[in-house]
Structures are given as C-alpha cells and as structure tokens.
C-alpha positions as CSV (number, residue, x, y, z in Angstrom):
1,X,-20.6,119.7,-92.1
2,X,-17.0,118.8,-91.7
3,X,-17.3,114.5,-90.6
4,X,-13.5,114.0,-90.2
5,X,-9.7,115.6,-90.3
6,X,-6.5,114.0,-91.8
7,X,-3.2,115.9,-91.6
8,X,-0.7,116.7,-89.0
9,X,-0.9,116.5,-85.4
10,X,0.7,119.7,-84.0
11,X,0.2,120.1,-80.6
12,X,-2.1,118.1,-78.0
13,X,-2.8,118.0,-74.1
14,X,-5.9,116.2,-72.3
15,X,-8.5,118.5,-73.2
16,X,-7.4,119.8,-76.7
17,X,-5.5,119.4,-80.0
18,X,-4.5,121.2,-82.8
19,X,-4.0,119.2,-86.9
20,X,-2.7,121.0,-89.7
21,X,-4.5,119.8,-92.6
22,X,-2.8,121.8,-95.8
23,X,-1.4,124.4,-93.9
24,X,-4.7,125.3,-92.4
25,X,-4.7,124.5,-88.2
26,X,-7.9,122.7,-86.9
27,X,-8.3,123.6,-83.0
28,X,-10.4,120.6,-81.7
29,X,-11.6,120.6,-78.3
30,X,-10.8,116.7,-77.4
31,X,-12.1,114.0,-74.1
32,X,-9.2,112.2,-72.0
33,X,-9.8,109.6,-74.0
34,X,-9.2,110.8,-77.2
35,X,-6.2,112.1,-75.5
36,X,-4.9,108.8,-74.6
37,X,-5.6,107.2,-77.5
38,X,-3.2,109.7,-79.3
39,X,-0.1,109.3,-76.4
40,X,2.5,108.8,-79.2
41,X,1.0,110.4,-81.9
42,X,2.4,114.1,-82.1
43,X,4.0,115.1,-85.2
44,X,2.4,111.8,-87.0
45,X,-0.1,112.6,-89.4
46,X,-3.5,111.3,-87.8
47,X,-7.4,110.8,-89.3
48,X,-10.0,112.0,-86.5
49,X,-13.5,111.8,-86.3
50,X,-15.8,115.3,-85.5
51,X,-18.2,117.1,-84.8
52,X,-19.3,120.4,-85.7
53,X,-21.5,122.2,-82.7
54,X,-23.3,125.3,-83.7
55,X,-25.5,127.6,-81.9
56,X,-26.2,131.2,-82.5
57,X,-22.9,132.8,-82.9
58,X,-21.0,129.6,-81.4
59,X,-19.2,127.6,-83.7
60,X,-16.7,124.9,-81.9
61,X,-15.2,121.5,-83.3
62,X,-15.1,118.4,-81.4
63,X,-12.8,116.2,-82.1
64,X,-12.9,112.0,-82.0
65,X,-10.0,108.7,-82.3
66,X,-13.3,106.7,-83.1
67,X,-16.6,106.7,-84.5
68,X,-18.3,105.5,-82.0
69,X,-16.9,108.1,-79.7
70,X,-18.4,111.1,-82.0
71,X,-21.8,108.7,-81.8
72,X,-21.8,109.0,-78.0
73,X,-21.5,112.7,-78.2
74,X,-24.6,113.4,-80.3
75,X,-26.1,111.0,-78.4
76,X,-25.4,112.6,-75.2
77,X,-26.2,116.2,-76.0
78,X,-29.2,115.7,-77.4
79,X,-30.0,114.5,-73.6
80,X,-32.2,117.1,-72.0
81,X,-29.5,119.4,-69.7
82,X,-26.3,117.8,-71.0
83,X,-24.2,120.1,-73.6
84,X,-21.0,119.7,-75.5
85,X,-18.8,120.1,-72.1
86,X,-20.9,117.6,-70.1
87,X,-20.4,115.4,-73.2
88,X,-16.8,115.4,-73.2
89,X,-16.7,115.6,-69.3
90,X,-18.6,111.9,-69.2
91,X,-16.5,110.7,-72.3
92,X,-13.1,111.6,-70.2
93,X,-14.6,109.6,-67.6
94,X,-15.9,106.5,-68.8
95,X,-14.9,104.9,-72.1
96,X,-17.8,104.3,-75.3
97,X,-18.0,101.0,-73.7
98,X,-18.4,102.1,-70.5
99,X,-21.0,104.7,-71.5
100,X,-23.0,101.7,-73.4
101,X,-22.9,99.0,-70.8
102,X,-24.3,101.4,-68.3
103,X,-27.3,102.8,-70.3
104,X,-28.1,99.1,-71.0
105,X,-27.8,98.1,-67.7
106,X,-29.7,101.3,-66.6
107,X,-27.0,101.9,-63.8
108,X,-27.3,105.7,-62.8
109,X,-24.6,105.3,-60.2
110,X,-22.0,105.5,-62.8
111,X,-23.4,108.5,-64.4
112,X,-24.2,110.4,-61.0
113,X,-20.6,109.7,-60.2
114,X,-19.4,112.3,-62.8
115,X,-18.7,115.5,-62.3
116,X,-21.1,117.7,-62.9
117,X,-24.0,115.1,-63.2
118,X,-26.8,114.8,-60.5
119,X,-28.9,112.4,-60.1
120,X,-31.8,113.9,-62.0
121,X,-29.6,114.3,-65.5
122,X,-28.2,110.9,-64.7
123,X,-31.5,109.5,-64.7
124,X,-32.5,111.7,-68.0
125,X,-29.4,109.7,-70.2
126,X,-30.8,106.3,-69.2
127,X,-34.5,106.9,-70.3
128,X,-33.4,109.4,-73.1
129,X,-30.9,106.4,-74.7
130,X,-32.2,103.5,-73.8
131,X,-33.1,102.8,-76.8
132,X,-30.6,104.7,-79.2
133,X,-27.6,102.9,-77.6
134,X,-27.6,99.6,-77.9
135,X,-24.9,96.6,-76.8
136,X,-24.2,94.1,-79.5
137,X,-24.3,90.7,-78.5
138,X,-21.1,89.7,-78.7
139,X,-20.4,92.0,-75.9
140,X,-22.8,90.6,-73.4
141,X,-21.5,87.7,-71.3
142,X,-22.6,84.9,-72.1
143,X,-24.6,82.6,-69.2
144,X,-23.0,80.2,-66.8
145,X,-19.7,81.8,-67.2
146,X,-18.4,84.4,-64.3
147,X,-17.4,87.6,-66.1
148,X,-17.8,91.1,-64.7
149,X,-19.5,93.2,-66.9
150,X,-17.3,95.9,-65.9
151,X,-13.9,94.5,-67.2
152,X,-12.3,96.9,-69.4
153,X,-10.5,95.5,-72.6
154,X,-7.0,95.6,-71.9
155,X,-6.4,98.4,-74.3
156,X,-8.1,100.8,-72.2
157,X,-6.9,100.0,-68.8
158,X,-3.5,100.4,-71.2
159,X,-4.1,103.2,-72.1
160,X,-5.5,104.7,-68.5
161,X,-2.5,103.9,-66.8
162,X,0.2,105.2,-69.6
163,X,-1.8,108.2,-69.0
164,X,-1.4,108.2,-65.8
165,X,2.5,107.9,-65.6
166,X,2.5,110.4,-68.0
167,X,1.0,112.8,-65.7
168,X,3.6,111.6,-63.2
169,X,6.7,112.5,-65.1
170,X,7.2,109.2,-66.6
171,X,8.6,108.9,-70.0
172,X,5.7,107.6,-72.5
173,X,8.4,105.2,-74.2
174,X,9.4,103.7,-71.1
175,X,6.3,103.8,-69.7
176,X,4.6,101.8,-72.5
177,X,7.1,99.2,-72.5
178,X,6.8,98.5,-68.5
179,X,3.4,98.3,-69.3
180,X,3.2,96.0,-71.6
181,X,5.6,93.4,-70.0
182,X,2.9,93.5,-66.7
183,X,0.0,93.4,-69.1
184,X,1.2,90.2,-70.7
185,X,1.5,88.2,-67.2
186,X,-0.8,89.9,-65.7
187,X,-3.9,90.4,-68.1
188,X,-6.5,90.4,-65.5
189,X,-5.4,93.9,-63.9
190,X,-7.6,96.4,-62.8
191,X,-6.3,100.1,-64.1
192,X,-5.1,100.6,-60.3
193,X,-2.8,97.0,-59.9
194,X,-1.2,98.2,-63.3
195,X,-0.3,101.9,-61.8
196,X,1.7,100.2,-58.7
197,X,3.2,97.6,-60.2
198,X,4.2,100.3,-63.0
199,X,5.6,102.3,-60.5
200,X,8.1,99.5,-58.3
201,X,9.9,98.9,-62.5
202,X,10.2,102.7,-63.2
C-alpha cells in the first residue's frame, strides 16, 4: 500500500497532479482542495498523503495535502453508493471541516447540495458516519457565545478566493498579497466579500 509521496511537483490543475519521486512520475487524481492548498507549490518538492483504490483491473492513486483529507475519503467510499469520484466531488466542495461539522450536525442539505448527491445518498453519509467522524471539542462553540458554526478558518476562505482569481486570470503572487492585506482588516469575510473587494485592488 503506498500511504504517502515526497518528491517533485511537476505539473498540477484542479483535478490532478503529477510528482516525480526519483525519476519515477506519480499521476494522482487530486480534490479542489488539495489543489488550492498546493497554488504556489509547482516545481517545489512536496509530501502528499494517498490513497491506493483497487478494484478488479482498476488501480488509481488519490492523492491528499492532509491526513485528515485521505481519512474523509475512506470514510466516504465506504458509504453505500458513493465511489472514489463522488468522494473527491464532495471534498472539492466542502473542506474536511466542512464535511465533519455537517455529519455531526446531521445537516443533509449540505450534502444534497453537491453535485451528484440526492437526497437518499445524502441521507446514507449521515447515518453511515455518524459515528466514525467525530468533532473534537475544541471545535464546537462554546455556550453563550454567538458563533456560526459555519465560519471557515481564514485559511480556507484564503485559499477559496486565491483560487478563484486564479481562475480569472489573476496572477497568484499578486493575488495572494491583495488577499492578505483585506484578510488582516477584514478577518470576518465570507469567501464572497473577499472576491469583490479582491477585485476593486487588482
């Protein structure tokens, strides 16, 4: 079982990437938020996380920035109706956190609001991982104070909107830098506030 990859990152785009380790290239099939997570990375030398799917004659690598991504995954395809592409389909549409809050919060809105998943599979995640997904503590709000449970940590909605520009035709070194300077007066933005006001400095 091959767990992880360290080596050179040769080539990427949203739903792919390809890492020489040793002279030997890895074609790993990837989520939108792996994607993200690796904007600035081509031509570095990376470490990512993955996973090995294999059936019959099949044999495809998924690859992972974290480990709690790759968890996710397994998770997710050992749902009843949900294989490798619905995996990564969900994972480029909601982050790990994402993913976690809404199981434990049994919310099958968010899932049925993914491509490809009706309200039937939706339902399947919830009572499937329930109880194999968990969310720590830490992570729940604690009572008396006002805090969406949906919030995103800043790094995501970061690394949403870079995205984004990206897509546009925006430069990623510019892009990053604009971002940033909003980010740090302006820490409570949604993903969306941090596009337009991107867009007026660009």
């Amino acid at each position: 079982m091959i767990t992880h990859l360290r080596g050179k990152l040769i080539e990427k785009n949203q739903s792919s990437l390809i890492i020489d380790c040793n002279g030997v290239g890895y074609y790993l099939h990837i989520s939108s938020y792996t994607y993200s997570s690796l904007l600035e990375e081509e031509g570095k030398e990376i470490s990512i996380y993955t996973y090995l799917f294999i059936k019959e004659n099949q044999h495809v690598l998924y690859g992972f920035f974290e480990r709690i991504e790759r968890k996710i995954f397994s998770h997710l395809i050992s749902v009843n109706g949900i294989g490798p592409s619905s995996a990564i389909t969900i994972l480029s549409s909601l982050t790990p956190h994402e993913i976690k809050e809404s199981i434990s919060r049994e919310d099958i809105e968010v899932f049925n609001q993914v491509k490809g998943i009706g309200k039937k599979t939706a339902q399947r995640i919830i009572i499937e991982l329930k109880d194999k997904i968990s969310i720590s503590p830490s992570t729940i709000p604690k009572k008396g104070k006002n805090v969406n449970f949906f919030d995103k940590p800043p790094i995501f909605i970061k690394k949403e909107a870079l995205s984004a520009l990206i897509v546009l035709g925006f430069s990623p070194k510019e892009s990053k830098k604009v971002l940033e300077e909003i980010l740090d007066k302006n820490p409570e933005f949604t993903v969306e506030n941090l596009i337009k006001e991107s867009l007026k400095k660009l």
